[in-house]
SEDRENNU-684605 format. One record per residue (C-alpha): residue number from 0; chain; residue in one letter; x, y, z. Coordinates in steps of 0.1 Angstrom, whole numbers. Layout:
BEGIN
(NUM A A (X Y Z));
...
//
This chain:
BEGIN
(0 A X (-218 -356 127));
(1 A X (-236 -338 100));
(2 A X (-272 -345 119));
(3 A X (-256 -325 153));
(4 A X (-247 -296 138));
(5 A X (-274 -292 106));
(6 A X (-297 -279 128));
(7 A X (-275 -250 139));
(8 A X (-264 -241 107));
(9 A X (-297 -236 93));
(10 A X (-301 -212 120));
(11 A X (-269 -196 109));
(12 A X (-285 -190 79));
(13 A X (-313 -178 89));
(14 A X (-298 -149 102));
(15 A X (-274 -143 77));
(16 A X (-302 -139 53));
(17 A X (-318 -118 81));
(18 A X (-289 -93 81));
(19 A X (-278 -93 41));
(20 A X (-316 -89 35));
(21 A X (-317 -58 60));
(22 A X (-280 -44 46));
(23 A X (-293 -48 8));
(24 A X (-327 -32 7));
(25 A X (-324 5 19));
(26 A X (-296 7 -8));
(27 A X (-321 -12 -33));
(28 A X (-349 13 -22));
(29 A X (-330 42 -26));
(30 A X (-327 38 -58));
(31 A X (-359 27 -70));
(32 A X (-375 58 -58));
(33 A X (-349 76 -79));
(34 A X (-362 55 -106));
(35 A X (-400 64 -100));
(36 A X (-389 102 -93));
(37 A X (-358 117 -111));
(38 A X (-341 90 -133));
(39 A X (-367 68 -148));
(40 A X (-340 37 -158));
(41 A X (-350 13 -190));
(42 A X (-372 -11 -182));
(43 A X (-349 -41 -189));
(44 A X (-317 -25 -166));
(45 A X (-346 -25 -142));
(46 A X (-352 -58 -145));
(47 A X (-318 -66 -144));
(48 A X (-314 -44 -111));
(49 A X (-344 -62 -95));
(50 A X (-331 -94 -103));
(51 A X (-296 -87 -95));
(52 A X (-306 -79 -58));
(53 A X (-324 -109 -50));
(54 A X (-293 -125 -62));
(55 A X (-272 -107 -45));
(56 A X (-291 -111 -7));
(57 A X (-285 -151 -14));
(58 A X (-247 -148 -23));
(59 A X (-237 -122 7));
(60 A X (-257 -146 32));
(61 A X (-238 -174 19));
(62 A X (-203 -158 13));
(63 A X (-202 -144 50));
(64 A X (-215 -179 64));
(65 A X (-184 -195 43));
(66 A X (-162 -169 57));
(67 A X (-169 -176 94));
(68 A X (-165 -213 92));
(69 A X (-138 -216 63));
(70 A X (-122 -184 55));
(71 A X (-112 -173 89));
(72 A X (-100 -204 105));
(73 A X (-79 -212 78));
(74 A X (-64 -179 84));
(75 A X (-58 -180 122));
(76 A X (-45 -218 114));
(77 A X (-19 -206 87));
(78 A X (-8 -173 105));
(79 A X (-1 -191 139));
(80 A X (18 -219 124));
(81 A X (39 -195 103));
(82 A X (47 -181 135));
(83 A X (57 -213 154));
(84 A X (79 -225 130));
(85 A X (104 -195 133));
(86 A X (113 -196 98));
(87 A X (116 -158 80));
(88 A X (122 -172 51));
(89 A X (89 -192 54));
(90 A X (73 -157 62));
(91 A X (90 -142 33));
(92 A X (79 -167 8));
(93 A X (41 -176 15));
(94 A X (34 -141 23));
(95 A X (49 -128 -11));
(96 A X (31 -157 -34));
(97 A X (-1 -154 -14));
(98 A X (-3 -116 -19));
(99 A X (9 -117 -55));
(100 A X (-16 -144 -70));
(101 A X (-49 -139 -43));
(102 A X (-45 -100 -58));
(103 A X (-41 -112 -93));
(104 A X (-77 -132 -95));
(105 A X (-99 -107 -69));
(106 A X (-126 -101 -84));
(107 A X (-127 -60 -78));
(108 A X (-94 -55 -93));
(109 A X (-108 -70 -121));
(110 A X (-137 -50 -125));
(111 A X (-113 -14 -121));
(112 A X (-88 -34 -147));
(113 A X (-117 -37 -173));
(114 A X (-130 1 -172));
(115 A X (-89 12 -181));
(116 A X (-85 26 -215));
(117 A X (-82 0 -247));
(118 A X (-45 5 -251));
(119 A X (-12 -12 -251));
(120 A X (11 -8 -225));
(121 A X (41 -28 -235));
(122 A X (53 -56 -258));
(123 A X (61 -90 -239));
(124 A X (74 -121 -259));
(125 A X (53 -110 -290));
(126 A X (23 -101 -272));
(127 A X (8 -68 -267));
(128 A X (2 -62 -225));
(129 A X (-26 -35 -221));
(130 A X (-31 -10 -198));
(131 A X (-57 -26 -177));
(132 A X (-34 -60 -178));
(133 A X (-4 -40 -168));
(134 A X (-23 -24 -138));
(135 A X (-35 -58 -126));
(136 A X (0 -72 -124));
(137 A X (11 -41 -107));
(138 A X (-12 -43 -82));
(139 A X (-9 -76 -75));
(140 A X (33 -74 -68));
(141 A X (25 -45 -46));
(142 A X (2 -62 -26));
(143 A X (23 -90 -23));
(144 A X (53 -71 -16));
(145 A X (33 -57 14));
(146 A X (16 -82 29));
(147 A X (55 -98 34));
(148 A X (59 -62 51));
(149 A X (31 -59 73));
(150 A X (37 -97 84));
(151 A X (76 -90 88));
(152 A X (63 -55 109));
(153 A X (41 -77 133));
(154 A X (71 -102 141));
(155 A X (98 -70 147));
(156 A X (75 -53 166));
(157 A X (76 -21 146));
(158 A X (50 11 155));
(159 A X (24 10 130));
(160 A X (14 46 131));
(161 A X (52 57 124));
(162 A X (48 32 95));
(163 A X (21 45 79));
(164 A X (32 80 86));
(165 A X (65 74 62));
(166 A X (44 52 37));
(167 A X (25 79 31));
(168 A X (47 104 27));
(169 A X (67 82 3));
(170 A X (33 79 -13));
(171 A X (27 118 -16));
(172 A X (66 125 -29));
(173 A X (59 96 -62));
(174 A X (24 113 -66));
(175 A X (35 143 -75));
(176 A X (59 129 -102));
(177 A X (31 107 -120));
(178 A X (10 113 -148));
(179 A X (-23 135 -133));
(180 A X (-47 108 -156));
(181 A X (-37 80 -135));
(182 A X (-34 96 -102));
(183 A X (-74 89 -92));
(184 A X (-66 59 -106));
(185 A X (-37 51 -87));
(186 A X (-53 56 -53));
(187 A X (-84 38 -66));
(188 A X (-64 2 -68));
(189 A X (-53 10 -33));
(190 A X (-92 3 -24));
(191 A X (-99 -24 -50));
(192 A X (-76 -44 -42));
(193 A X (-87 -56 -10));
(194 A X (-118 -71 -19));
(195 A X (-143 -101 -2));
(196 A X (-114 -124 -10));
(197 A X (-83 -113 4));
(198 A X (-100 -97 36));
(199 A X (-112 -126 55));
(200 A X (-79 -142 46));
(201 A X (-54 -112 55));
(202 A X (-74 -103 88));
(203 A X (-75 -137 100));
(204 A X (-40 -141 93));
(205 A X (-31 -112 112));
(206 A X (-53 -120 140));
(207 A X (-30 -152 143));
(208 A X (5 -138 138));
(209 A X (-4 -115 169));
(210 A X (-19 -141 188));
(211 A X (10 -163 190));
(212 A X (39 -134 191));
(213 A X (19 -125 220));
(214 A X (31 -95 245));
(215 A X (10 -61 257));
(216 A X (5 -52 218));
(217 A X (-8 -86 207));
(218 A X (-46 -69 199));
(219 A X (-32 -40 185));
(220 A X (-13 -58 162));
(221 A X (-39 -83 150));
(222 A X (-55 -53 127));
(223 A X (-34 -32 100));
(224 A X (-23 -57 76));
(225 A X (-52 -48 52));
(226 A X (-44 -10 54));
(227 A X (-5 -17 46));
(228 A X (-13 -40 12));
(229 A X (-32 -12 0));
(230 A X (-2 12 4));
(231 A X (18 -13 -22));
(232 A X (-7 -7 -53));
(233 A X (-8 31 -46));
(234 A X (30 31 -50));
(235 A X (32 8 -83));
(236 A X (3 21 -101));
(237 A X (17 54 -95));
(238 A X (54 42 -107));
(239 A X (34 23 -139));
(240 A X (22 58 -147));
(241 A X (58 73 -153));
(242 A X (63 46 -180));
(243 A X (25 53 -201));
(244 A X (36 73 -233));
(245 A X (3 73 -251));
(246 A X (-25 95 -247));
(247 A X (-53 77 -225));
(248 A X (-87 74 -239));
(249 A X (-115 62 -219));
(250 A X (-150 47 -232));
(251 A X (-179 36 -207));
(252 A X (-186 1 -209));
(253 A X (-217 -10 -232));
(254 A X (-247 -13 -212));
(255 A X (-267 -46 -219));
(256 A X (-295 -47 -238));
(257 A X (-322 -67 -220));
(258 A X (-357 -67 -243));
(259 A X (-377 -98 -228));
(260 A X (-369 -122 -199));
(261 A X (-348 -149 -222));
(262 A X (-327 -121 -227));
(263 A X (-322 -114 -190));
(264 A X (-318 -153 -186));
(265 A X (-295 -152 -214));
(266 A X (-272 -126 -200));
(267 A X (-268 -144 -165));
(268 A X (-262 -175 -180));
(269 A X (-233 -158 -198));
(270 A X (-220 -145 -167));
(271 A X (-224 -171 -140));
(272 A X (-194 -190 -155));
(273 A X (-173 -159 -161));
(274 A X (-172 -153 -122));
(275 A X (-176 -191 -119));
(276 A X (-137 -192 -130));
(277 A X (-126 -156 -112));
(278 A X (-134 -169 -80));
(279 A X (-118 -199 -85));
(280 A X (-86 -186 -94));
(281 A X (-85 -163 -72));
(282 A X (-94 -190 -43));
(283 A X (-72 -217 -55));
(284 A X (-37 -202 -43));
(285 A X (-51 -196 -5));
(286 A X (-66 -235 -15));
(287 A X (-35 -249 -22));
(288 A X (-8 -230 5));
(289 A X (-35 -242 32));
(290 A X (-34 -279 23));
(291 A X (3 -275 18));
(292 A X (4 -265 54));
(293 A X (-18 -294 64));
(294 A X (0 -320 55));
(295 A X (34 -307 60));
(296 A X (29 -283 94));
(297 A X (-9 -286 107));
(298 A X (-19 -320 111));
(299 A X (-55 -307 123));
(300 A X (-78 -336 125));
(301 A X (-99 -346 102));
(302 A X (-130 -333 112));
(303 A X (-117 -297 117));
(304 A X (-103 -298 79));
(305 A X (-133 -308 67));
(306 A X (-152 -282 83));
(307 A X (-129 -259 71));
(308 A X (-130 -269 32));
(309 A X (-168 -269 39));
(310 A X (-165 -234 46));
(311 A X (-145 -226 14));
(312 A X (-170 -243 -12));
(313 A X (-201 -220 7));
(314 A X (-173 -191 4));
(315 A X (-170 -202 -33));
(316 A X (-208 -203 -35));
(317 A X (-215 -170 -20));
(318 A X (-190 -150 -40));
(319 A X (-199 -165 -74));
(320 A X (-237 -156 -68));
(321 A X (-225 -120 -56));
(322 A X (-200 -110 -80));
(323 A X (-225 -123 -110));
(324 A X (-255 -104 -90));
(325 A X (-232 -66 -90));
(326 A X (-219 -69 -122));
(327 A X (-248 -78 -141));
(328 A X (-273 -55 -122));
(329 A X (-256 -29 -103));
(330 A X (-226 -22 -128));
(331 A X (-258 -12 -154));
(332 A X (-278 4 -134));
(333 A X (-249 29 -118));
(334 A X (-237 41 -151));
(335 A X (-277 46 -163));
(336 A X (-288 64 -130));
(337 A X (-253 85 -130));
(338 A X (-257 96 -168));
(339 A X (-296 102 -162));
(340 A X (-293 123 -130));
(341 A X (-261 144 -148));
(342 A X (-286 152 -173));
(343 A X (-308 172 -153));
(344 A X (-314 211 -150));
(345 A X (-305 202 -114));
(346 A X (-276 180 -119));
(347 A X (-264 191 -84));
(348 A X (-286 163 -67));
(349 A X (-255 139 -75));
(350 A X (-243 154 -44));
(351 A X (-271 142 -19));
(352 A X (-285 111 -39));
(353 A X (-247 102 -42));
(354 A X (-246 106 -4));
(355 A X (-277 87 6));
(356 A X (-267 57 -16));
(357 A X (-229 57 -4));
(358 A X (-244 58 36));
(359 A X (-264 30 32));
(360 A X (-245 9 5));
(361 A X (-213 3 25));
(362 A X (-235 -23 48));
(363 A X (-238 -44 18));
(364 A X (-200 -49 13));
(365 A X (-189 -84 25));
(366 A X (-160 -77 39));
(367 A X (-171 -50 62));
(368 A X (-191 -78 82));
(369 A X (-158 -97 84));
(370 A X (-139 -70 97));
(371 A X (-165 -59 123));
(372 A X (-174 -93 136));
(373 A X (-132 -96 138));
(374 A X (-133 -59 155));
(375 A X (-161 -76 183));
(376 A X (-141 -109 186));
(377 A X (-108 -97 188));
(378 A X (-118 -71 216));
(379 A X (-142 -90 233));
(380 A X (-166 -68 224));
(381 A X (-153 -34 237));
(382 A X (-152 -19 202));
(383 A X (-191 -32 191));
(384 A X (-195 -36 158));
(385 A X (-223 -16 155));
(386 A X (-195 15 164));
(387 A X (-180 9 137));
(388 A X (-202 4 111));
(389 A X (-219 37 118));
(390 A X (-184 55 117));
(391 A X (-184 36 82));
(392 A X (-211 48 71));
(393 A X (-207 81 81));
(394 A X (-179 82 63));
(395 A X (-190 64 30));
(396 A X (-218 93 33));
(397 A X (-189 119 29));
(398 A X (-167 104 7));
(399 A X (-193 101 -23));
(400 A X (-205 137 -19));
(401 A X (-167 144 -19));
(402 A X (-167 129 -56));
(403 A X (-194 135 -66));
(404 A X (-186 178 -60));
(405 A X (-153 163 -80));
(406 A X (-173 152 -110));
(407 A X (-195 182 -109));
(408 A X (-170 207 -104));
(409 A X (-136 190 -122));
(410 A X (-118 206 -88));
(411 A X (-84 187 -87));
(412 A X (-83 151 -62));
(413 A X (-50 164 -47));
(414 A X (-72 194 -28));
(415 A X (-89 162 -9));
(416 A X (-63 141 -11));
(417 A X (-37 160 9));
(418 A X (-62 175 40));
(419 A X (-75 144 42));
(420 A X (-43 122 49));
(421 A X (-29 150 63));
(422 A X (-58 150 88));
(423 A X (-57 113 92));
(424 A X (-20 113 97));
(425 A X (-26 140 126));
(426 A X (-53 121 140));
(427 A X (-24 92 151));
(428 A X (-11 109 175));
(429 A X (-44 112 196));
(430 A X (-63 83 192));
(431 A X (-56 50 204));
(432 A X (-30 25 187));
(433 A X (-61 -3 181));
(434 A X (-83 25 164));
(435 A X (-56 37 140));
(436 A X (-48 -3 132));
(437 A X (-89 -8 126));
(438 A X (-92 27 105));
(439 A X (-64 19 80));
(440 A X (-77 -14 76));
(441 A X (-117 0 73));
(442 A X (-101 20 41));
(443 A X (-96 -9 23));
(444 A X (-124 -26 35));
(445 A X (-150 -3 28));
(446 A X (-141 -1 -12));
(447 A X (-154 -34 -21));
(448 A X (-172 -47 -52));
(449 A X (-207 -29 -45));
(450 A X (-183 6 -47));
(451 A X (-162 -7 -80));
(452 A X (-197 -18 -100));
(453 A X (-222 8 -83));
(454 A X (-204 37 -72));
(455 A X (-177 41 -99));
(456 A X (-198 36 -128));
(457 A X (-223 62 -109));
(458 A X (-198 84 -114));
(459 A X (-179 79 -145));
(460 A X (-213 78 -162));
(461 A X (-222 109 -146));
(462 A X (-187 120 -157));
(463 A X (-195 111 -189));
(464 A X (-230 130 -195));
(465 A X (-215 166 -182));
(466 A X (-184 159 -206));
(467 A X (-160 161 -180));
(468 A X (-125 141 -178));
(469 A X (-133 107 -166));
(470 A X (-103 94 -157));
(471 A X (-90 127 -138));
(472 A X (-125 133 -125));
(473 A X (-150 102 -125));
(474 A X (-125 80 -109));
(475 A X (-113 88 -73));
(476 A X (-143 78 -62));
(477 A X (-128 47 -45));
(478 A X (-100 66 -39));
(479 A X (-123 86 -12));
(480 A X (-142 58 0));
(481 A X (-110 45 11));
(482 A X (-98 79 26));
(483 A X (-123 92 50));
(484 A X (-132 61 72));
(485 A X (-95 66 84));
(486 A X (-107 104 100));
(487 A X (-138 91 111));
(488 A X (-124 56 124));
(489 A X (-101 74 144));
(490 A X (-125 105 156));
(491 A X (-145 77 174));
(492 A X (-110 60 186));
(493 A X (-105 99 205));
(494 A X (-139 94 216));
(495 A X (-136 64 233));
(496 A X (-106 73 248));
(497 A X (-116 104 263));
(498 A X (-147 83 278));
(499 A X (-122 58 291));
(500 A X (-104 86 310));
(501 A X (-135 97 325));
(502 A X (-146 59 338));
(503 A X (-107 58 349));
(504 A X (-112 93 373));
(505 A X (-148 85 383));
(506 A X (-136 50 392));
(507 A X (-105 64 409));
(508 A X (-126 87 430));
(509 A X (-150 62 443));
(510 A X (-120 44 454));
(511 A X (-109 69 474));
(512 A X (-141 73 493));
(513 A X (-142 33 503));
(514 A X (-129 39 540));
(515 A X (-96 15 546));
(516 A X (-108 -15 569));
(517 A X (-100 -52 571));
(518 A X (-137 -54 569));
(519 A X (-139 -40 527));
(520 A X (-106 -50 517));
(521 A X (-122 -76 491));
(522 A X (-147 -52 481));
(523 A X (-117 -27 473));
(524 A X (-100 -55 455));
(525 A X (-129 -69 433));
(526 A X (-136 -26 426));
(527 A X (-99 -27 411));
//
């Protein structure tokens, strides 16, 4: 068995490497040039940086190979069973534990939970809760609490853009009642949350839910299920805020010191099994429901199982080598080349160097190459991937320069905030249901790790250096990564829609022309 398909799977490979290698380096060229030019980094973050993206090349390649063979079938097999059984209390239950304890270990959430301010939140059973604690928890119920929704919302049949349209306002109303230091915040965990863990998972469960219910608005509803879990942490970060009496105080994390290589090796040997754990924990739960569901409710033979479970140790793999490669090297290097270019006479060119790393970096998230390839499958390839990766881009391009003008200027996040929802609200009602399903899952998707250890320390070092207010104004940046793929998502849905229309009249009049005859009636047939 293993002979038959080795040879296939090193070709796999190959081209996984081929494509992480081609995401990874514009973004690792960009900023070496900034090195060479503008903002000369320490030699040891450099070497850390260089290092870091080698690393990083190997663990995407991997992750995304485990994803296709593990991550998503065990998705598709989970979400179609839950759906055959008829149980809504099954639903409820594996929905709700899955979202609570995947959200609790992903690594992102993590990563915004460790740059909170070093104070206690609350008292439990003797032991002081911190902020960054609290805020994981909180996040983690509201994703859970949504994922039951947006499953529940597939099964009744409920229109997503009406959904999102009151979520959102609900969202809005409790903003305005929360404390303005944790309101960036609170719209950065909606992003964070769903990270190269939970994505694969949720999509592939949502592609099977809608499978099986079947009907008109089955591929419609195979996408939004990511966009709705990261309403939830919005709305109880937001809440968590009301309850924070203490002043926060925020201090950038300590940059490591590397002098010589055995410090370098030093420092990865320190972290490898730091993430070695994370991603263990947080793959465990998804682990356990799906052999839970195997031997109770599958029954998959067991050469499928095995394939699967061979996809979730390259998935493990990947993600250890990935999260260890951002966090050592790019985590470093963002706060160094954000403090450095702050520094400047110039210190405007945040703007356009944050812009030119944002377009190119959001090809090196993992979960963007899940959701596309799902966006190709799930549509037989009428919405290409390549679409929507440039609308991604294009709109990781704008969202950086959006906060980066933020960190430069301190102007307040609700005067993006509010046009920008209120544009992607408006954009519903013109664009077609599968676009809006795709954009509000893109959101999520976009705001992976590479944004939470390059692009947030970017700015909340460059926050830092021009002595501004980092949690007000150097976070947010996820916040707007998260926002504008959902305008320019949906601007190419409009697109598309209004090129359908055309193909519809052109075809419509060609018909017309086709004289009536026994002789072409098949040829007026096949034309339909």
């Amino acid at each position: 068995h293993f002979e038959r398909w080795t040879p296939a799977l090193k070709r796999e490979i190959a081209d996984k490497f081929k494509e992480t290698a081609a995401a990874v380096l514009p973004v690792a060229g960009v900023i070496l040039l900034l090195h060479f030019t503008v903002a000369p980094m320490p030699s040891g973050i450099l070497a850390l940086f260089l290092s870091s993206t080698v690393f990083l090349i190997i663990g995407m390649a991997v992750f995304t190979l485990g994803a296709d063979i593990g991550m998503t079938p065990m998705g598709n097999q989970i979400g179609n069973k839950l759906v055959e059984k008829k149980s809504l209390a099954l639903f409820i239950l594996t929905s709700l534990i899955l979202g609570i304890l995947i959200t609790i270990a992903e690594p992102d959430l993590q990563v915004l939970g460790k740059q909170m301010p070093d104070m206690t939140m609350f008292t439990l059973f003797g032991a002081e809760v911190s902020v960054g604690t609290a805020l994981i928890y909180a996040v983690a119920v509201g994703v859970g609490l949504f994922l039951m929704f947006a499953v529940l919302r597939i099964m009744l049949g409920l229109d997503l853009s009406k959904v999102f349209f009151i979520l959102y306002l609900v969202v809005f109303a409790v903003a305005a009642f929360a404390k303005p230091e944790y309101l960036a915040v609170g719209f950065d965990s909606g992003g964070v949350t769903t990270g190269p863990i939970t994505v694969p998972f949720i999509l592939a469960l949502g592609v099977g839910i809608a499978s099986v219910r079947g009907g008109e608005s089955s591929q419609n509803d195979s996408f939004g299920l990511v966009g709705l879990c990261s309403v939830g942490p919005i709305l109880t970060v937001l809440l968590m805020s009301l309850f924070i009496k203490e002043e926060a105080v925020y201090e950038l994390s300590q940059i490591p010191n590397a002098a010589d290589f055995a410090a370098i090796v030093k420092i990865y040997l320190a972290a490898f099994p730091i993430f070695a754990k994370e991603v263990a924990l947080a793959l465990s739960p998804i682990l356990g429901i799906y052999l839970v569901f195997q031997i109770f409710f599958l029954k998959l033979p067991k050469k499928t199982v095995a394939k699967t479970l061979i996809g979730v140790v390259y998935t493990y793999i990947g993600l250890v080598v990935f999260l260890t490669a951002v966090n050592v090297g790019f985590l470093p290097t963002g706060t160094c080349m954000g403090s450095a270019l702050a520094a400047l006479d110039y210190n405007w060119i945040l703007i356009p160097v944050g812009m030119l790393v944002g377009f190119f970096i959001v090809a090196a998230e993992p979960a963007v190459h899940v959701l596309t390839a799902q966006v190709e499958d799930v549509t037989g390839g009428t919405i290409s991937r390549k679409a929507i990766m440039v609308a991604l881009m294009i709109g990781m391009c704008v969202s950086v320069g959006l906060a980066m003008t933020r960190v430069i200027t301190g102007l307040s996040i609700w005067f993006l905030l509010i046009p920008g929802y209120a544009i992607a609200l408006g954009l519903m009602f013109f664009t077609p249901k599968i676009f809006t399903a795709i954009a509000f899952d893109s959101g999520g998707v976009a705001s992976g790790p590479m944004t939470a250890t390059f692009l947030l320390p970017f700015a909340t070092g460059a926050c830092s250096a021009l002595g501004g207010n980092v949690l007000m104004d150097g976070f947010g940046v996820v916040a707007m990564v998260a926002m504008t793929p959902l305008v320019t998502i949906q601007i190419l849905g409009a697109v598309y829609a209004v090129k359908e229309r055309r193909i519809a009249k052109k075809s419509a009049e060609a018909i017309t022309e086709i004289p009536c005859s026994a002789e072409n009636d098949d040829l007026i047939i096949d034309f339909e």
